[in-house]
VMD Tcl script that draws the C-alpha trace (Angstrom):
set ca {
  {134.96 -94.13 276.07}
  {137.12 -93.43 272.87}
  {136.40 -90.51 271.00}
  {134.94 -92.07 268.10}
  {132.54 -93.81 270.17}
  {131.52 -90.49 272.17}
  {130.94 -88.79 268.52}
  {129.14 -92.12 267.27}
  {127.38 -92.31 270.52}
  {125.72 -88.20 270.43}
  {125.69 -88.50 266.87}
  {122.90 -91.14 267.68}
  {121.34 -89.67 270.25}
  {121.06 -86.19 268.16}
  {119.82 -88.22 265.36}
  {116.75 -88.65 267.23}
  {116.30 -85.19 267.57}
  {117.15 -84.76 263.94}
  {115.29 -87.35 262.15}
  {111.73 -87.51 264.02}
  {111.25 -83.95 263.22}
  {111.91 -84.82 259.83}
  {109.56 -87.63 259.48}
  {106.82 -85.53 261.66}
  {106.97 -82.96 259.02}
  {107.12 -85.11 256.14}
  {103.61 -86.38 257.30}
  {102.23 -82.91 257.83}
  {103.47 -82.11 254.01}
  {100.95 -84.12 252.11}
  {98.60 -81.90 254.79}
  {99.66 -78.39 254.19}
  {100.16 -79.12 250.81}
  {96.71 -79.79 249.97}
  {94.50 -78.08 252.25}
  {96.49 -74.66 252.09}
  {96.18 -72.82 248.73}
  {99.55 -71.85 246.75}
  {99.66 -68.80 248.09}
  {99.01 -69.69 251.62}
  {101.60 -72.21 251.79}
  {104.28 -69.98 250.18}
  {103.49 -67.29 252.88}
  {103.19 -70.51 255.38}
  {107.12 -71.34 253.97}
  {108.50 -67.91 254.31}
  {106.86 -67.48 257.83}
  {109.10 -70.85 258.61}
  {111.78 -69.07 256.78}
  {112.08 -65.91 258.31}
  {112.52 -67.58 261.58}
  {116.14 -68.77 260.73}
  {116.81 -64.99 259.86}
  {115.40 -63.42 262.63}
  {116.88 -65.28 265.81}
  {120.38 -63.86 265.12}
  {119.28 -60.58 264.94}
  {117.67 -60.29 267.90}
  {119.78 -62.70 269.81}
  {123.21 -61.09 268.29}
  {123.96 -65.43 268.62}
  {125.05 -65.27 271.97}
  {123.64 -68.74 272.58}
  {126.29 -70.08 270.18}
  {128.43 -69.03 272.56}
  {126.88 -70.22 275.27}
  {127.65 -73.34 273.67}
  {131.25 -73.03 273.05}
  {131.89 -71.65 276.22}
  {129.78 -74.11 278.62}
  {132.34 -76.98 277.31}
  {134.65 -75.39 278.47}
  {133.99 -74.60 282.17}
  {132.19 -77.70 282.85}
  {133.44 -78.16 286.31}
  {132.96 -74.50 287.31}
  {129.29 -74.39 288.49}
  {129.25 -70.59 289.40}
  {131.15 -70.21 286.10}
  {127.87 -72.00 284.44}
  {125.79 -70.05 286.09}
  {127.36 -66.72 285.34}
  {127.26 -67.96 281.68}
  {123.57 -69.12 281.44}
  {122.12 -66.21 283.28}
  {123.99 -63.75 281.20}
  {123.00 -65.02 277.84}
  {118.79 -65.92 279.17}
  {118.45 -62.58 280.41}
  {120.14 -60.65 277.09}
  {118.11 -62.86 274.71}
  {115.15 -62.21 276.71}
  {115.27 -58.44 276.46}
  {116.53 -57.70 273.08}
  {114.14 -60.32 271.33}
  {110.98 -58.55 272.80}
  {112.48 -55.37 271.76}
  {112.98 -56.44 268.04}
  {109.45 -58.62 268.23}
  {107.76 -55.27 269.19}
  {109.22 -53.73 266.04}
  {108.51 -56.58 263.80}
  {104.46 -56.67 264.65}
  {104.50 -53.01 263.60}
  {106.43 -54.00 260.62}
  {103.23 -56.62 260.01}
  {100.79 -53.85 259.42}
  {99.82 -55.42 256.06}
  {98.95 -58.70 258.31}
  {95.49 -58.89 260.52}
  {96.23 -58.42 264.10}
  {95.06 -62.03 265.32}
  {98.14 -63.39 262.39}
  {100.97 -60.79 263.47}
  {100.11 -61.64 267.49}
  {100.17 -65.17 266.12}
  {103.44 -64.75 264.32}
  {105.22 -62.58 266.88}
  {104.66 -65.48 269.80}
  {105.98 -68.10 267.50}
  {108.91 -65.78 266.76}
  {109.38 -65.16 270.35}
  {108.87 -68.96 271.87}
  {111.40 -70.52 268.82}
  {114.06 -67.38 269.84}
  {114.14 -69.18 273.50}
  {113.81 -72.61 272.86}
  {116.76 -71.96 270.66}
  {118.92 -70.52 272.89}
  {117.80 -72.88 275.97}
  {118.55 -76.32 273.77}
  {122.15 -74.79 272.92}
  {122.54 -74.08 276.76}
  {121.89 -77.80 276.86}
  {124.46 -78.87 274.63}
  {126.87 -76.87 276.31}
  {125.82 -78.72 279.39}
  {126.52 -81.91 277.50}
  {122.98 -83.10 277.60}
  {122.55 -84.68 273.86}
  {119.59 -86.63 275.47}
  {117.21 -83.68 276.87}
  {118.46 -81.98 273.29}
  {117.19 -84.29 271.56}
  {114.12 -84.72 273.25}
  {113.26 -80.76 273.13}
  {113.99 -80.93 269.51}
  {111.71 -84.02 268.82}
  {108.44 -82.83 271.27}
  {108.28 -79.75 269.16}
  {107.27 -81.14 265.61}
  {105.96 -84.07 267.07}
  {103.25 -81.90 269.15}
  {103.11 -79.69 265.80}
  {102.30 -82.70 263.27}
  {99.41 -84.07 266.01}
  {97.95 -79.92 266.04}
  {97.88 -79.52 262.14}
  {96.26 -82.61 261.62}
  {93.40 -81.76 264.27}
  {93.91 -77.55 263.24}
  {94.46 -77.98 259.42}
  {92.96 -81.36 258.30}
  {90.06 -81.98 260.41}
  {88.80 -78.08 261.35}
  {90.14 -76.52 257.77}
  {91.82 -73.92 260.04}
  {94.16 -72.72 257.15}
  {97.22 -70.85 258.02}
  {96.07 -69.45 260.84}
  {96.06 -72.94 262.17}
  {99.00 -73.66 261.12}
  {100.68 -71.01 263.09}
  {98.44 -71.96 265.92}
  {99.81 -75.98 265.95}
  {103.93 -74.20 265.75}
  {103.13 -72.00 268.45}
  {101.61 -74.21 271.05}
  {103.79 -77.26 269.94}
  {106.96 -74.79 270.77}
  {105.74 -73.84 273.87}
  {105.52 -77.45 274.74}
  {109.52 -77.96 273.82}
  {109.72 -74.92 275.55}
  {108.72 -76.06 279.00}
  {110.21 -79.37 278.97}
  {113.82 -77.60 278.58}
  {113.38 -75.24 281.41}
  {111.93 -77.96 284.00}
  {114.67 -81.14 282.97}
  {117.19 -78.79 282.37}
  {117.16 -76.72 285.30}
  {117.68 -73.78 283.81}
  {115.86 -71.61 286.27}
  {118.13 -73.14 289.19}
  {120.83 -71.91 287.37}
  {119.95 -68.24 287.19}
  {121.27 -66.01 289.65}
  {121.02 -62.39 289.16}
  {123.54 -61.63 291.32}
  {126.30 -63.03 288.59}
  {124.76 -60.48 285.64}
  {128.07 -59.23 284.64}
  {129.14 -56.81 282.12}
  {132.39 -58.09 281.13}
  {131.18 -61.53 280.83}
  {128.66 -60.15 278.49}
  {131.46 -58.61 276.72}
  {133.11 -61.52 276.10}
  {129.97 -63.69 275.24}
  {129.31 -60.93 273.18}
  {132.88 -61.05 271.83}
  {132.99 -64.70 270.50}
  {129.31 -63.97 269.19}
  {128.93 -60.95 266.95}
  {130.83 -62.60 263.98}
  {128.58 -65.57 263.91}
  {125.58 -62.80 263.06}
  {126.68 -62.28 259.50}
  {127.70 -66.21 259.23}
  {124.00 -66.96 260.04}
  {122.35 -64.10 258.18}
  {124.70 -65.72 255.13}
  {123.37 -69.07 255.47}
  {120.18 -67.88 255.82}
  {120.52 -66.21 252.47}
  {122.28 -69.15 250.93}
  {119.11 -71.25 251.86}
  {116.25 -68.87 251.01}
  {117.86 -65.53 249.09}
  {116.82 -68.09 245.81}
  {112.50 -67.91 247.14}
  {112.67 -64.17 247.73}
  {114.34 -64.00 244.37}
  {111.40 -66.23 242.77}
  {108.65 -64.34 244.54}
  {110.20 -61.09 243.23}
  {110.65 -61.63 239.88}
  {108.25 -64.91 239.16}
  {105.86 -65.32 241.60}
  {104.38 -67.42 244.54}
  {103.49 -70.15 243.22}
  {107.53 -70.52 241.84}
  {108.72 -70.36 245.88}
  {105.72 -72.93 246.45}
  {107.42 -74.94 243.55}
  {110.77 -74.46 244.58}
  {109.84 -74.99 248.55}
  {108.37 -78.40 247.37}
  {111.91 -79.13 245.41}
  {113.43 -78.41 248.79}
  {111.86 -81.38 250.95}
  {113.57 -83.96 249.90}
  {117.48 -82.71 249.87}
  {116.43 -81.28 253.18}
  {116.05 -84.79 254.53}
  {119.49 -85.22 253.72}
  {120.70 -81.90 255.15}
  {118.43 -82.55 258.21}
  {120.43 -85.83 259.08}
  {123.31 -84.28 258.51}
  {123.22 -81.72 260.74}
  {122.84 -84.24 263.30}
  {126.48 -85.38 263.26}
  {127.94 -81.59 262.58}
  {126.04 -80.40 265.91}
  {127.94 -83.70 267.81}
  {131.23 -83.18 265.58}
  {131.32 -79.52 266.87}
  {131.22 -81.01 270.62}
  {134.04 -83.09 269.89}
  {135.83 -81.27 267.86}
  {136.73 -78.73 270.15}
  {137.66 -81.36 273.10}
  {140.16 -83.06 270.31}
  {141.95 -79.75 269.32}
  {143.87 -80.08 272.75}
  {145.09 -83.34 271.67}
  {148.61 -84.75 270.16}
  {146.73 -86.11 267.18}
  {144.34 -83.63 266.56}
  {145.83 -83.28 262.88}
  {145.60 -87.26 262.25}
  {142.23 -87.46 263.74}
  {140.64 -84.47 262.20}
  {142.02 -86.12 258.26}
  {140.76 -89.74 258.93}
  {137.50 -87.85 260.57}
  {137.14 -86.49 257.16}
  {137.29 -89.27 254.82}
  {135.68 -91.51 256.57}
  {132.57 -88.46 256.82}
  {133.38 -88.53 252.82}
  {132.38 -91.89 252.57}
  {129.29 -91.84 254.79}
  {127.87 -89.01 253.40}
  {128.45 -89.93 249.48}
  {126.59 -93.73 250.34}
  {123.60 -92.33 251.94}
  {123.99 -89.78 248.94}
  {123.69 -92.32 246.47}
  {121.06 -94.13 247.87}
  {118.83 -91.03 248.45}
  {118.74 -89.62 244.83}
  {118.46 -93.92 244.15}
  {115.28 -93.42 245.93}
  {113.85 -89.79 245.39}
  {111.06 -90.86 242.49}
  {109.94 -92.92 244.85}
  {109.68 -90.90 247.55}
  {108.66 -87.77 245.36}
  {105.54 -89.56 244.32}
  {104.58 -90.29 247.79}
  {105.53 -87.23 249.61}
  {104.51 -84.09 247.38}
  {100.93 -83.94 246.46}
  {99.70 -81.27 244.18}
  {100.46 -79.97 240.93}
  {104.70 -79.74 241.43}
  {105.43 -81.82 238.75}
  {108.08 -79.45 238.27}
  {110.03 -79.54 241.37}
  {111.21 -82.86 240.53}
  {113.48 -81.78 238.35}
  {115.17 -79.46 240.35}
  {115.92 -82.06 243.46}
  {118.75 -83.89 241.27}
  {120.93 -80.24 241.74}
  {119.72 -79.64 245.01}
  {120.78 -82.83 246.14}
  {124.31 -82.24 244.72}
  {124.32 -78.74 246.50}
  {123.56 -80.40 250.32}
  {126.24 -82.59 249.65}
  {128.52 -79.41 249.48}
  {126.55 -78.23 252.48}
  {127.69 -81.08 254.61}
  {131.39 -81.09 253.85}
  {131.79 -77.18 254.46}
  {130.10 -78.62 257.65}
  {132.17 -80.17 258.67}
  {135.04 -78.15 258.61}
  {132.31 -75.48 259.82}
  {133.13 -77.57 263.20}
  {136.68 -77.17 263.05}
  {136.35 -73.88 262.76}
  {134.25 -73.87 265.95}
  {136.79 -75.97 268.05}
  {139.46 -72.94 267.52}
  {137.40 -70.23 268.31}
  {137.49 -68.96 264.51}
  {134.72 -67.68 263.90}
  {135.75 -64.42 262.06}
  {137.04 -67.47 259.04}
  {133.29 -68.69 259.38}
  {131.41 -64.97 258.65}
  {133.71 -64.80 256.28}
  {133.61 -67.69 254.42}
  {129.89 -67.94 254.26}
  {129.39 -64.62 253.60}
  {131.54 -64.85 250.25}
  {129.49 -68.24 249.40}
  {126.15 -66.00 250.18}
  {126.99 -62.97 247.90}
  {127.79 -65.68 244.97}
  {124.72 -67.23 245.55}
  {122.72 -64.21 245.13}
  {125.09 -62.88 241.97}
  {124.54 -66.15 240.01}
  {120.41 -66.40 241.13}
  {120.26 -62.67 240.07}
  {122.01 -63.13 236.86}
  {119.93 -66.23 235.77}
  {116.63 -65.63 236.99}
  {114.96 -64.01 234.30}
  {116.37 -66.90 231.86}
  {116.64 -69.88 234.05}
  {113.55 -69.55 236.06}
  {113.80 -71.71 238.92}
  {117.03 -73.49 237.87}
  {118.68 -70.26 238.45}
  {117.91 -70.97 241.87}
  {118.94 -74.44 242.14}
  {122.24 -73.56 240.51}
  {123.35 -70.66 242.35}
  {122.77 -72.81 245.51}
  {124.88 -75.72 244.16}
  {127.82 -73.21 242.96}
  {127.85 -71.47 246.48}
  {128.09 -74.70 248.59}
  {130.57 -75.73 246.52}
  {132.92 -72.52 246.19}
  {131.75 -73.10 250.46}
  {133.40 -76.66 251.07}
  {136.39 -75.84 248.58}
  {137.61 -72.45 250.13}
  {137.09 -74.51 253.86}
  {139.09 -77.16 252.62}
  {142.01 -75.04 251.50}
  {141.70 -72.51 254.62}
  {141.31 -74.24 257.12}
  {145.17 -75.37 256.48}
  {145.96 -72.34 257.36}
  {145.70 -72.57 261.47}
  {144.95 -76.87 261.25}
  {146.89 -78.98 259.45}
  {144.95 -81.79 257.75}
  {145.24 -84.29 254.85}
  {142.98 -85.17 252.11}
  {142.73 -87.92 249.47}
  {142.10 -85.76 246.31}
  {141.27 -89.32 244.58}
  {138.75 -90.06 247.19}
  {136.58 -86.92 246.99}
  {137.09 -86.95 243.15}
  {135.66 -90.27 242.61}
  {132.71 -89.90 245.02}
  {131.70 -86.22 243.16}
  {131.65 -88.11 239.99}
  {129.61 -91.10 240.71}
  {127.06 -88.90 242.74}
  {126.63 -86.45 239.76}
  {126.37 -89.30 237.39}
  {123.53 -90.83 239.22}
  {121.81 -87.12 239.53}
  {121.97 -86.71 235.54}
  {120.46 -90.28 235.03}
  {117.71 -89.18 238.06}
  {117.19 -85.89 236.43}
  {116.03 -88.13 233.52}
  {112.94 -90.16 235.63}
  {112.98 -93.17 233.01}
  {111.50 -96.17 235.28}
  {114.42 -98.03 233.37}
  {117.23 -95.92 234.46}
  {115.71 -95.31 237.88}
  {115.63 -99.21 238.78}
  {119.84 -98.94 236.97}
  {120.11 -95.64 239.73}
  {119.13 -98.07 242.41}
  {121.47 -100.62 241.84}
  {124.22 -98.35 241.15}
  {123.60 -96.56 244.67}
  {123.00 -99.98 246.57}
  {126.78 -101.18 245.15}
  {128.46 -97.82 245.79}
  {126.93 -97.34 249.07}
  {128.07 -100.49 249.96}
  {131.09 -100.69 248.56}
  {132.11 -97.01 249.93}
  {131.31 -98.14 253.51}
  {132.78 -101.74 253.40}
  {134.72 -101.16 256.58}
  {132.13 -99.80 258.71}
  {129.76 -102.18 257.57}
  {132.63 -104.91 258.99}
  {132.91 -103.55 261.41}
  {129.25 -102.91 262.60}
  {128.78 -107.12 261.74}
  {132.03 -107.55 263.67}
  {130.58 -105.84 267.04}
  {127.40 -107.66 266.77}
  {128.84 -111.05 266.01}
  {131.30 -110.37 269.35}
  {128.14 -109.18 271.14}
  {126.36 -112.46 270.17}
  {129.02 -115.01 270.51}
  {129.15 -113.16 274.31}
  {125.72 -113.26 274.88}
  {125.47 -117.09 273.44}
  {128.87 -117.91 276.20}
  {126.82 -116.64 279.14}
  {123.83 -118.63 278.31}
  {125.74 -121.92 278.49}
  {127.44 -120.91 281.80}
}
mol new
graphics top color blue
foreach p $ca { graphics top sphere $p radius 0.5 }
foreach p [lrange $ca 0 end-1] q [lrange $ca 1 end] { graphics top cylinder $p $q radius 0.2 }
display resetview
């Protein structure tokens, strides 16, 4: 299999596990959106939140090395075991050491909500580290699968917990703990990970060097954690809760984009690193990139083409003014998925010193320019810091990653994309049924247009496929 059909192939696969949690949650929005209060679902969103910021903490990342090194000793089974038991035992121990610090932390919280909290905390912190275990294992399928049971079981619990019973958030942290529980166990019985575990292989210097490859991806993540949510704790500081409930609401629909994204950047990361051994790497990495360019700037197009729609469908409740702020927000994932991408290249060369570092400067900007404009901007301050850090992010990537991996851009390419997207994002920001149905058509054509090849080529396969299927009938 080439390697652009391996990528296309787990690109697929993790889009299963990408895009169903998406759509489960989109479902339970309209839910939580009306039956929790304001201020219950902006402590509901920073619950979710905190989540993202807590795991490297008390997991130091390890698992991301877990994943970077299982692809590379695939063949060595007690290499994969030494490797597996070393980082499930560590993540065990030190996230029920931090988890017993965080529920005395919760003191402000009822007991019932920070024993609630805590096993959520503690069940996502394994599931975590087990699906990246997985990945190293080059299992896309079972990762997708753990990835999709968990919001699946979640969406089916809120409904019952939050719509029918009027649970409130303590229902809601009821349906994420039991649904990740249920991920949970799936990943330890399909992917064997208990077979795998073997005390005797507990070794300090592979540890070390787990350890090693890890501890620079803590202030990378704790960066990107404050790139995506440094702008609510800013709004709940100096306007309120019901601005982070606002601004949360802005947030669905970009995330939709991000979400799919991330699907290809987990399967680019994969096959990233097996390229970098390769004559071409240079070639394939630059063609990689434009033709990522052009994928990402059609379904780009015809997301902001579509976001009144989908705004009036998906957020209930008075957020009439979160629509406005999806137009920037959109721009900002955009940024989000080229830096991305070259996120993965960083990966495949072990770099991940240039990746803390990178995202940390983007982080500290973010908060700077959210800080600076708050008290004037209000909640644009927040869109607009994120926008100007993602795309300081992707510009700084593209210029240093040249520094260890040659590549070549088309300057024209990018250039024209950025201007037609934020062209369609002032005439969205607008929400004139008029210019919304000339938004559409613009995004169809440019979509279309900007993937002309694939689409050829897509039309080409299943013509072959036909015309082969159509021979062996008459035979």
């Amino acid at each position: 299999m080439s390697r652009e059909s391996a990528l296309a192939k787990n690109t697929f696969i993790m889009t299963i596990g990408t895009v169903l949690p998406k759509v489960s949650y989109l479902i339970t929005l309209p839910i939580v959106t009306a039956k929790l209060t304001k201020a219950e679902y902006g402590t509901y969103d920073l619950i979710t939140t905190m989540v993202s910021l807590f795991l490297p903490v008390a997991s130091l990342q390890i698992q991301a090395a877990a994943f970077r090194f299982l692809i590379d000793c695939k063949d060595d089974e007690r290499e994969k075991s030494s490797i597996i038991t070393n980082v499930v035992l560590f993540v065990t121990v030190t996230s029920l050491i931090a988890l017993a610090i965080l529920y005395f932390a919760l003191f402000q919280l009822s007991p019932i909500n920070r024993i609630l909290i805590c096993s959520y905390f503690f069940t996502d912190i394994l599931l975590r580290t087990l699906v990246q275990i997985v990945r190293g294992l080059s299992n896309p399928m079972l990762y997708s699968l753990c990835t999709a049971v968990q919001p699946i079981v979640n969406m089916l619990l809120v409904v019952v917990l939050v719509y029918f019973i009027d649970g409130g958030l303590e229902g809601a942290l009821i349906a994420m703990t039991i649904a990740t529980i249920a991920a949970l166990v799936i990943v330890l019985v399909k992917g064997e990970i208990f077979t795998s575990i073997d005390f005797k292989l507990l070794s300090k210097d592979t540890l070390k060097e787990l350890i090693g490859y890890a501890w620079p991806m803590i202030p990378n993540s704790l960066s990107l954690w404050l790139l995506r949510y440094s702008d609510r704790l800013v709004l709940l500081t100096y306007i309120g809760i019901n601005a982070n409930a606002v601004y949360s609401a802005a947030n669905q629909i970009p995330s939709i984009y991000s979400l799919a994204n991330s699907a290809f950047t987990q399967a680019w990361q994969e096959n990233a690193s097996i390229t970098l051994k390769e004559e071409d790497a240079a070639q394939y990495y630059g063609n990689m990139f434009d033709n990522i360019l052009r994928i990402l700037s059609g379904i780009l197009a015809m997301l902001i083409a579509v976001t009144p729609v989908l705004f009036l469908f998906l957020i209930r409740g008075n957020y009439s003014e979160a629509y406005y702020q999806m137009p920037i927000l959109l721009m900002a994932m955009f940024f989000s998925s080229l830096s991305s991408f070259l996120g993965g290249i960083y990966v495949a060369h072990k770099k991940t010193k240039n990746v803390g570092i990178t995202t940390v400067v983007a982080a500290v900007l973010n908060l700077l320019i959210d800080l600076a404009l708050i008290k004037k901007w209000k909640i644009y301050a927040a869109s607009v810091s994120t926008l100007a850090a993602y795309l300081f992010l992707s510009v700084y990537r593209m210029g240093n990653v040249r520094r260890f991996q040659k590549i070549q851009y088309h300057y024209d390419n990018i250039c024209g994309c950025v201007a037609v997207l934020v062209g369609m994002c002032i005439v969205s920001w607008f929400n004139n049924i008029y210019l919304n149905i000339l938004n559409f058509l613009i995004g169809t054509v440019f979509a279309l247009y900007m993937n002309r090849e694939l689409i050829r080529k897509i039309f080409g396969m299943l013509k072959s496929k036909a015309w082969k299927k159509d021979e062996n009938s008459r035979e």
